[in-house]
Each structure stands twice: as structure tokens, then as C-alpha cells.
DRENLUMLUM-177248 format. One record per residue (C-alpha): x, y, z; residue number from 1; chain. Coordinates in nm, 3 decimals, always signed. Layout:
N
+---------+---------+---------+-----+------+
!      c1 !      c2 !      c3 ! pos ! unit !
+---------+---------+---------+-----+------+
!       X !       Y !       Z ! NUM !    A !
...
+---------+---------+---------+-----+------+
//
This chain:
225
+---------+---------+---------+-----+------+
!      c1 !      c2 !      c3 ! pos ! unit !
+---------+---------+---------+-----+------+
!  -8.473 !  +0.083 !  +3.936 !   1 !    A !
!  -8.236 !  +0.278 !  +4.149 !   2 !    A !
!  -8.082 !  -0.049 !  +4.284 !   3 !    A !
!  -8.216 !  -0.001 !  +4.629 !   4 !    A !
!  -8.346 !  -0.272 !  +4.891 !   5 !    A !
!  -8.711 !  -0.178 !  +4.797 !   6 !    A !
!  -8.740 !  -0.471 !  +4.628 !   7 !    A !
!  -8.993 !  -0.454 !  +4.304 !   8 !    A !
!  -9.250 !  -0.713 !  +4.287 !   9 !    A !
!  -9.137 !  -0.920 !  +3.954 !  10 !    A !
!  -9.396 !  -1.038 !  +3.678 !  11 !    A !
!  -9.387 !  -1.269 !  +3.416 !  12 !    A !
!  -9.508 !  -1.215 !  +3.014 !  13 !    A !
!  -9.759 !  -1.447 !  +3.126 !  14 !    A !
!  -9.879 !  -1.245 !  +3.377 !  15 !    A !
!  -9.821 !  -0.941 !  +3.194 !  16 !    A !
! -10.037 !  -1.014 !  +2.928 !  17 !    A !
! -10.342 !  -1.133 !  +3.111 !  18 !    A !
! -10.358 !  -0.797 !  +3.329 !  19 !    A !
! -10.446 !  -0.594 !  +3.011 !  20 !    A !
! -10.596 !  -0.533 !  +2.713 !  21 !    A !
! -10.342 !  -0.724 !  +2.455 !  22 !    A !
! -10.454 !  -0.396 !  +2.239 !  23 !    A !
! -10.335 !  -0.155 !  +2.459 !  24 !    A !
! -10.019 !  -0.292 !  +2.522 !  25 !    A !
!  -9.711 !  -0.456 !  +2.299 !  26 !    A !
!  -9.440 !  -0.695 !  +2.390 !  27 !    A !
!  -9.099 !  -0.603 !  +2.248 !  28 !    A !
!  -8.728 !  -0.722 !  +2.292 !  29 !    A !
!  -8.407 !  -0.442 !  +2.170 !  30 !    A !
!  -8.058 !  -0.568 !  +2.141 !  31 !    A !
!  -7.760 !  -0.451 !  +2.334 !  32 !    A !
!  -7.692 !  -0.079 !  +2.288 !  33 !    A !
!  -7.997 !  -0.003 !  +2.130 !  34 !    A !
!  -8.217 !  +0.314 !  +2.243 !  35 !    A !
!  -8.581 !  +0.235 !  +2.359 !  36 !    A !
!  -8.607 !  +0.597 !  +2.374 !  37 !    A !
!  -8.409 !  +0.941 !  +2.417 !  38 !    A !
!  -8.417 !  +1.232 !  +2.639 !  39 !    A !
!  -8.677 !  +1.473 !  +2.509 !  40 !    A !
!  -8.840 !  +1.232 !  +2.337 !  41 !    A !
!  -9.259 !  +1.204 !  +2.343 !  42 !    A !
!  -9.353 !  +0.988 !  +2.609 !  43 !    A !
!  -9.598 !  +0.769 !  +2.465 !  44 !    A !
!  -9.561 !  +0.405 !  +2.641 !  45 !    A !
!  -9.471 !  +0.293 !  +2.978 !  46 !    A !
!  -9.264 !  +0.010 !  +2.981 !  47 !    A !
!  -9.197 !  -0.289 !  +3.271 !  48 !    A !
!  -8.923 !  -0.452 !  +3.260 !  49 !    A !
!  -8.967 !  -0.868 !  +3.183 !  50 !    A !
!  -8.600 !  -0.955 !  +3.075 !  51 !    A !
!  -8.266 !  -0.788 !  +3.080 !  52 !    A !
!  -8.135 !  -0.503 !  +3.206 !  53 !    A !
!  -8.182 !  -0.156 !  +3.110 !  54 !    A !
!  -7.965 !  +0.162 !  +3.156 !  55 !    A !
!  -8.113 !  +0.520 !  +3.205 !  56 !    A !
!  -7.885 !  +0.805 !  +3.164 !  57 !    A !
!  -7.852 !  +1.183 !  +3.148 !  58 !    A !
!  -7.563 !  +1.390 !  +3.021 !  59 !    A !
!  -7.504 !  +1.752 !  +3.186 !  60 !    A !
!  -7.472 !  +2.087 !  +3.062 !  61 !    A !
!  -7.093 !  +1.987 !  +3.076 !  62 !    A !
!  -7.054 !  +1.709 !  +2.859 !  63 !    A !
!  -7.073 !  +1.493 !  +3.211 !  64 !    A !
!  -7.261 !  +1.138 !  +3.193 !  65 !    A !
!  -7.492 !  +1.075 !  +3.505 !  66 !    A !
!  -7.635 !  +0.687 !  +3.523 !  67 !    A !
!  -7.998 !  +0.775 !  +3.661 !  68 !    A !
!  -8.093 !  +0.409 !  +3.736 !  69 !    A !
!  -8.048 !  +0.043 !  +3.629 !  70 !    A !
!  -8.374 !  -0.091 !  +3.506 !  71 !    A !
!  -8.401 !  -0.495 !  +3.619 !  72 !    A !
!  -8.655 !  -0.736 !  +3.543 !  73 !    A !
!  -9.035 !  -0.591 !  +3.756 !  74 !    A !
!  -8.901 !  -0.253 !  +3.684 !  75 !    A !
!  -9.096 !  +0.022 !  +3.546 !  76 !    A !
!  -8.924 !  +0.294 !  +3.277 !  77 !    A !
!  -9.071 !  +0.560 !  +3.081 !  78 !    A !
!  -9.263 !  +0.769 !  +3.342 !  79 !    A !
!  -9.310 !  +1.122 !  +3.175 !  80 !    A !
!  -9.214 !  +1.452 !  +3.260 !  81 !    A !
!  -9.465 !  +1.742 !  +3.131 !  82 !    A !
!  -9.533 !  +1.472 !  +2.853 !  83 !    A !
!  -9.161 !  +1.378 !  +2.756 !  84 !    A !
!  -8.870 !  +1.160 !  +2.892 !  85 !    A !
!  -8.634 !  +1.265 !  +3.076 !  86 !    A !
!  -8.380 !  +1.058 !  +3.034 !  87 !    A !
!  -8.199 !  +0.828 !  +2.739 !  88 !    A !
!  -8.267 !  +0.447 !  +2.785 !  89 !    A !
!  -8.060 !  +0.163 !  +2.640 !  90 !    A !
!  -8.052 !  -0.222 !  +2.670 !  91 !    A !
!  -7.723 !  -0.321 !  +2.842 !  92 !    A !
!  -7.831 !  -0.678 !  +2.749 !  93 !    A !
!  -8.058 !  -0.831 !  +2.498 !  94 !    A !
!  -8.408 !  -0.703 !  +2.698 !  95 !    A !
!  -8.776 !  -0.784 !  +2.696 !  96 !    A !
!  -9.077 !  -0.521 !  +2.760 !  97 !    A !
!  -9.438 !  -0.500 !  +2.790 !  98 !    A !
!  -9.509 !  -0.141 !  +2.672 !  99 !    A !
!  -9.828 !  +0.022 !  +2.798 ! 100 !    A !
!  -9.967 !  +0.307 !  +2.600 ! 101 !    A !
! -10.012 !  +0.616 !  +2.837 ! 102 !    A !
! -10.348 !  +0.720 !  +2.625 ! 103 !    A !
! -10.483 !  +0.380 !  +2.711 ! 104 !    A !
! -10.342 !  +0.407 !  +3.081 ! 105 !    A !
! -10.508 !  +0.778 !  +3.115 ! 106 !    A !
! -10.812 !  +0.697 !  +2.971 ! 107 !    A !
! -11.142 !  +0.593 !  +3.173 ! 108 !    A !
! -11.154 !  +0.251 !  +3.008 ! 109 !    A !
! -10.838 !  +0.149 !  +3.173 ! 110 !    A !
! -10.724 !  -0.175 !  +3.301 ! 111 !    A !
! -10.794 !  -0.098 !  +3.718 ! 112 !    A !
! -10.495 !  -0.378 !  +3.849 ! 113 !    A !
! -10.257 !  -0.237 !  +3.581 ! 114 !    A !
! -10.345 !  +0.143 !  +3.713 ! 115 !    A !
! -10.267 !  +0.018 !  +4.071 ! 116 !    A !
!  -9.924 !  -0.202 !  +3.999 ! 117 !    A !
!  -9.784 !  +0.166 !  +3.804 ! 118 !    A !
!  -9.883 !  +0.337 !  +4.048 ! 119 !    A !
!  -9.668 !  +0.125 !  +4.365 ! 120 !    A !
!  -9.379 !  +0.120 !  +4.040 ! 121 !    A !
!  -9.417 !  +0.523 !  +4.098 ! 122 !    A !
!  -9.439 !  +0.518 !  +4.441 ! 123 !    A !
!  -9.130 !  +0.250 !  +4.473 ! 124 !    A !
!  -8.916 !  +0.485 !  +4.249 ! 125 !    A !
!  -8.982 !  +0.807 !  +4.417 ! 126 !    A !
!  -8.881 !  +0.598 !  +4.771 ! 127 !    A !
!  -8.556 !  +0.444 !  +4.579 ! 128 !    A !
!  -8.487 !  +0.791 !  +4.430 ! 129 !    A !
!  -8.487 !  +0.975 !  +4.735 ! 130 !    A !
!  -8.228 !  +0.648 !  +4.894 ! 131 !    A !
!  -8.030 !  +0.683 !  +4.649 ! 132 !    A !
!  -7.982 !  +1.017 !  +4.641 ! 133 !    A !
!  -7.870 !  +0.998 !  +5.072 ! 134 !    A !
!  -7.617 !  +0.755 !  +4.939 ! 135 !    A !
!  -7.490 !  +0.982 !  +4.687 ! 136 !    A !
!  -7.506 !  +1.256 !  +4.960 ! 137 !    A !
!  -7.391 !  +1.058 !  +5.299 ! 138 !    A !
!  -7.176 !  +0.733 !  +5.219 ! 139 !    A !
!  -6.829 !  +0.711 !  +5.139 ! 140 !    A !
!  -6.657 !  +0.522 !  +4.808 ! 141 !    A !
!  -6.676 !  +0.201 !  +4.996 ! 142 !    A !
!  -6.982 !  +0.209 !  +5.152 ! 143 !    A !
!  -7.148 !  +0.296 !  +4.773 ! 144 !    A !
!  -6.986 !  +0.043 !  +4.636 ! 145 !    A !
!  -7.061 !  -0.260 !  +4.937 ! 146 !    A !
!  -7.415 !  -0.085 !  +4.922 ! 147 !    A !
!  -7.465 !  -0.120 !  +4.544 ! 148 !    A !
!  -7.315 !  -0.484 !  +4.539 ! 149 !    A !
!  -7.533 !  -0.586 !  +4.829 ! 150 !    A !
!  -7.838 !  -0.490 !  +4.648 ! 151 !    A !
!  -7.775 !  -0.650 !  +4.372 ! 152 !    A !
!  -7.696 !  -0.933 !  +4.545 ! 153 !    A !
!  -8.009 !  -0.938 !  +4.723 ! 154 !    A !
!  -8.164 !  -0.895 !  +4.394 ! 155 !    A !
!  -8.036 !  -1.124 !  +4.124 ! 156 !    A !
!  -7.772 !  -1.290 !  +4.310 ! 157 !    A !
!  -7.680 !  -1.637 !  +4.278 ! 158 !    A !
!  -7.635 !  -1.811 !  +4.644 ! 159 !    A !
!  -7.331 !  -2.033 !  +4.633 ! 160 !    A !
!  -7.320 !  -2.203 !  +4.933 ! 161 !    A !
!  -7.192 !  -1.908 !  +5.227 ! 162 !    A !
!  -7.115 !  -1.711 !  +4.893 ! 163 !    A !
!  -7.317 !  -1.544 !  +4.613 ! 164 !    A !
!  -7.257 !  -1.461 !  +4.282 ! 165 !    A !
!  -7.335 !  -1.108 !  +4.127 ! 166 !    A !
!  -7.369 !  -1.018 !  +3.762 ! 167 !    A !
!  -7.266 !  -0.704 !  +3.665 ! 168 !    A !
!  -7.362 !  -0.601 !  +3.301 ! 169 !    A !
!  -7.246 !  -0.255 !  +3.336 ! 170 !    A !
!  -6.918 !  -0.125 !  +3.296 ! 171 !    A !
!  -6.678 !  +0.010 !  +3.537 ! 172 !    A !
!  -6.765 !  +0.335 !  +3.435 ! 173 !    A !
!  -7.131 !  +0.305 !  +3.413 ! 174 !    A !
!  -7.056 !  +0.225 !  +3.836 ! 175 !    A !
!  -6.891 !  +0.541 !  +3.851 ! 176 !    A !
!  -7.095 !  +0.763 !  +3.696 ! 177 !    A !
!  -7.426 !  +0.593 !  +3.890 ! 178 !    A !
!  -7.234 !  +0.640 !  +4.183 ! 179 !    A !
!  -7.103 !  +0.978 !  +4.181 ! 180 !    A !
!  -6.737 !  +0.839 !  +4.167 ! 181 !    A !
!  -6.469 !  +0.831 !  +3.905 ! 182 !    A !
!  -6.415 !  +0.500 !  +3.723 ! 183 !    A !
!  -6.052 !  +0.490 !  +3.936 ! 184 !    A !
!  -6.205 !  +0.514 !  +4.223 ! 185 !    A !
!  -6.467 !  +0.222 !  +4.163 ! 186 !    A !
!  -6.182 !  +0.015 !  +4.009 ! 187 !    A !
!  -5.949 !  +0.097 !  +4.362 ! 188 !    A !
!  -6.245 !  +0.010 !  +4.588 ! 189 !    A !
!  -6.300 !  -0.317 !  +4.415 ! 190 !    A !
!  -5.946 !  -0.417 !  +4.456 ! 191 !    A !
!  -5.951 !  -0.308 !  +4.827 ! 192 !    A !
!  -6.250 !  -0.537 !  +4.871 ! 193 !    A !
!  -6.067 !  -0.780 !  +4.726 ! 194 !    A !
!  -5.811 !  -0.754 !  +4.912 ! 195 !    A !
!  -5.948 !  -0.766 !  +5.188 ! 196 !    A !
!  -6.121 !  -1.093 !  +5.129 ! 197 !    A !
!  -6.453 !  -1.018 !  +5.071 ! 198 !    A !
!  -6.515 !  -1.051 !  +4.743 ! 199 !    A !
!  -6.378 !  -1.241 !  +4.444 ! 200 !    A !
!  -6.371 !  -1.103 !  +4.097 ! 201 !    A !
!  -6.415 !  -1.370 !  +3.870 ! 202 !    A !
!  -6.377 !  -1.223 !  +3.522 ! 203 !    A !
!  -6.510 !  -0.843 !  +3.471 ! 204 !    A !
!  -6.830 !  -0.879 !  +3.537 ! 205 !    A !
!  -6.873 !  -1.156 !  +3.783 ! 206 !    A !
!  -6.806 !  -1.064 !  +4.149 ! 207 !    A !
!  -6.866 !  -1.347 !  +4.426 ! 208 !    A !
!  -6.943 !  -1.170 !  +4.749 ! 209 !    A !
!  -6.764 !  -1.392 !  +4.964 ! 210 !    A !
!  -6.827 !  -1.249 !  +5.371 ! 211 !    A !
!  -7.197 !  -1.077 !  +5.272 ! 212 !    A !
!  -7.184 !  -1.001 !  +5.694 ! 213 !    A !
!  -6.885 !  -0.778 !  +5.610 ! 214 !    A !
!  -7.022 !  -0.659 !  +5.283 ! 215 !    A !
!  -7.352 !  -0.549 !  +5.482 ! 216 !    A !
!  -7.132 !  -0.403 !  +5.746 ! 217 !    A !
!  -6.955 !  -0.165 !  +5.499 ! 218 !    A !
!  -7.278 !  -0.055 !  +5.340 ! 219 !    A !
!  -7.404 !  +0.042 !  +5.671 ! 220 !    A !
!  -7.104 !  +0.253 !  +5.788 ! 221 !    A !
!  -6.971 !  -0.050 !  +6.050 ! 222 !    A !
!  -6.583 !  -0.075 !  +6.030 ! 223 !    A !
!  -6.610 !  -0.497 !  +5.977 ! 224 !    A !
!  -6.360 !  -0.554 !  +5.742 ! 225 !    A !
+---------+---------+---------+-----+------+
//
């Protein structure tokens, strides 16, 4: 969720469904800037992630926007703090749940292989959280951004021969402020990498990593351009 290299184990609706109690547990799609829930809000289901792609964000005392996490297909949302969320959620694309009722999940009754897969989701977060948060604290704009595309590469890329193609449903800005940069910045770095050959932007929101060795050197703080 915090587009890391601990790569989530991804499950089907199929799979999904036959893990739990259909009871305890709903299937639901939202459209493209719709809310699956708001900061504050009771937290009453915990959702994983079948479809889409899923943006969780927190605005500061300030006015500020901070992107928490990108929520991709295997992905788990919704885990409570003291009984609420703690962050908004949207659908950057048309998105598909399964949304597990925490009273079901607490309760002694409870589906044992749907216990243990939340509980590595938990586990996975708290290890991406505390990556992301050396990134945030350690790299420069460059190595975020080579960092963040290589992930996603790695994640829902789409090999082209010696290239791969990237995605990116978010915005510009929603880089930025998951980063800890300023949209100008994210915009300059892309053009540098550009420029330097290893990548292509083709349209917005594709990006074809074109030397991944070089990308991968950037990320890790190598000067391979």
C-alpha cells in the first residue's frame, strides 16, 4: 500500500469469497472520485483491494495534503485507529472490494485463514510504512522518484521487451504530495529522467522505463545515469 518492494500477495473475488462467510463480508465497486470512507469516520469494514487503485490521504493542520499510500489490487485499507479511520480514501479508478466487517473479524466465530492473511496485510504495512518513511527521510528528489517508478514497475508493470510500461493513475501532484516534494519538482525530475534516456513519457500517465539497470541504480543512491 505504501508502494514498497514488499510485494502483497494478490487474490482474486474468487478466492475472496470462498475464504469467508459470504455473510460477513460484501463485494462492492465505487467510481472514480468517490469516498469509500473519510477521516474520522467509524471503522466498521476492512477492505482488500480486488480491482483498481485506491488513494489514502490526510490533510494537515495547515490546509497541506499528505498522500498516505496508494492502495493496489491484494492491498488491505481500512485498519482502525481507537475505532475510527484515519485517513480519507477515494477510488482513483473505477475499484472493486471485498469488505470484511470488523465485528465479524473480532468475534470468536471468525474465519481462521482470513484472521491470518489481515494480519501479514498489517504486518506488510507497518514494514512498508516504516520504508517509506526512510525514503521520505534519506533519498533525494531523484532517487524518490526512480524508487517509486521502480516499484511500480515491479508491481503492475507491463514488460516490453528490455522496456516496461508503468501506469500511473495519479496525478502529478498526488506524486508530490506522496513524496514529500512539490508538484515542480516531480514534473523537473521526470523531464531529467527523460532526458537522460531512461524513461519515455508516453502521454501523462504512461511512463516506459526504458534502462530499469539505471532506474534501479538511482533508487539505490548509485550515480548510473
Amino acid at each position: 500500500m505504501y508502494v514498497t518492494s514488499a510485494l502483497p500477495v494478490v487474490l482474486g473475488p474468487k478466492e475472496n469469497a470462498n475464504t469467508s462467510d459470504p455473510a460477513k463480508q460484501r463485494t462492492q465497486t465505487i467510481k472514480p472520485g468517490k469516498h469509500l470512507y473519510l477521516e474520522g469516520d467509524r471503522a466498521d469494514y476492512v477492505y482488500e483491494v480486488v480491482t483498481g487503485v485506491l488513494r489514502l490521504t490526510r490533510i494537515m493542520e495547515d490546509g497541506r495534503r499528505q498522500v498516505i499510500a496508494f492502495g493496489y489490487p491484494g492491498d488491505t485499507v481500512g485498519f482502525p485507529s481507537n475505532g475510527l479511520y484515519h485517513t480519507d480514501c477515494d477510488a482513483l479508478v473505477p475499484t472493486t472490494l471485498v469488505a470484511h466487517r470488523r465485528d465479524h473479524l473480532e468475534s470468536e466465530d471468525g474465519d481462521p485463514a482470513l484472521h491470518q492473511r489481515l494480519l501479514q496485510a498489517a504486518l506488510r504495512e507497518i514494514s512498508a510504512m516504516q520504508d517509506h518513511f526512510m525514503m521520505l527521510g534519506r533519498k533525494s528528489s531523484i532517487e524518490k522518484l526512480a524508487s517509486f517508478l521502480r516499484v511500480l514497475a515491479a508491481r503492475v508493470g507491463a514488460p516490453q521487451e528490455e522496456c516496461v510500461q508503468v501506469t500511473l493513475p495519479m496525478t502529478r501532484s498526488d506524486i508530490a504530495d506522496f513524496l514529500g516534494l512539490t508538484t515542480e519538482t516531480v514534473s523537473r525530475t521526470f523531464t531529467q529522467l527523460r532526458k537522460s534516456g531512461i524513461i519515455a513519457i508516453d502521454h501523462v500517465n504512461t511512463v516506459v522505463i526504458l534502462r530499469p539497470t539505471a532506474l534501479r541504480a538511482i533508487a539505490e543512491g548509485e550515480d548510473d545515469q
